[in-house]
C-alpha positions as CSV (number, residue, x, y, z in Angstrom):
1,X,-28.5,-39.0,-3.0
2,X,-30.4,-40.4,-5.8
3,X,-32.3,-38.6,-8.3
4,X,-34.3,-40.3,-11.2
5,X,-35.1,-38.4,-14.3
6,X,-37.1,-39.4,-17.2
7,X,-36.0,-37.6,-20.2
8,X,-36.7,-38.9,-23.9
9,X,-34.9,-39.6,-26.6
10,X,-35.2,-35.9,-28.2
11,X,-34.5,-34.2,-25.1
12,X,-30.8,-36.3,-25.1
13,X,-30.6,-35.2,-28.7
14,X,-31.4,-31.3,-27.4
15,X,-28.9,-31.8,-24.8
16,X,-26.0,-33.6,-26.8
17,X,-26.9,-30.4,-29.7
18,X,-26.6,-27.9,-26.6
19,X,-23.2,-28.5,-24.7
20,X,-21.4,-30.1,-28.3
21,X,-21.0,-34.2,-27.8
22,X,-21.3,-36.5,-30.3
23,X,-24.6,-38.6,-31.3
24,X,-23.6,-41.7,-29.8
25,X,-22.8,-40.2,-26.5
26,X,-24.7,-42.9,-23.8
27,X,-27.4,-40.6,-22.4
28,X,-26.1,-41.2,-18.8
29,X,-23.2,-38.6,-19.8
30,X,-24.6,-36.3,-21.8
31,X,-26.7,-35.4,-18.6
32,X,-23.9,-35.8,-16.0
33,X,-22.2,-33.8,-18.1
34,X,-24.5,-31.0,-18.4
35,X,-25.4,-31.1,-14.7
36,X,-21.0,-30.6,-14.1
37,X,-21.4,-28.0,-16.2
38,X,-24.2,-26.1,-14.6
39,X,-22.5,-26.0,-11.4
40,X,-18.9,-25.4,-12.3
41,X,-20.2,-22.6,-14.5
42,X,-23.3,-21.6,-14.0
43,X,-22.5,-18.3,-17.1
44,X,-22.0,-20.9,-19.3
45,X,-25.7,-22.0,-19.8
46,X,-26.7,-18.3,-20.6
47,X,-23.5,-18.3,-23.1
48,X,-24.6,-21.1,-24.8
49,X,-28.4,-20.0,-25.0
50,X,-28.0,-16.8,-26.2
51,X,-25.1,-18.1,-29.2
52,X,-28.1,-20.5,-29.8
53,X,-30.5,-18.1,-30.4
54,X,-28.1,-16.1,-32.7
């Protein structure tokens, strides 16, 4: 399955900021990443929301 998202430049930066890569991180990553996340740990996203709004 394919799945196109169009995210900008700031929503990378959110995302890179959110799960801790570095800035030059090639977008494709930084969102496979996140997705890996999300489904290997779904308790992590709520971890890392509420130590971001801390």
């Amino acid at each position: 399955m394919k799945v196109e998202i169009d995210l900008t430049k700031t929503d990378i930066n959110k995302l890179r900021t959110l799960i801790g890569l570095q800035t030059k991180t090639k977008p494709e990553i930084v969102l496979k990443s996140f997705v890996k996340m999300v489904i290997n740990d779904p308790v992590q996203l709520e971890i890392i929301q509420y130590e971001q709004r801390s």
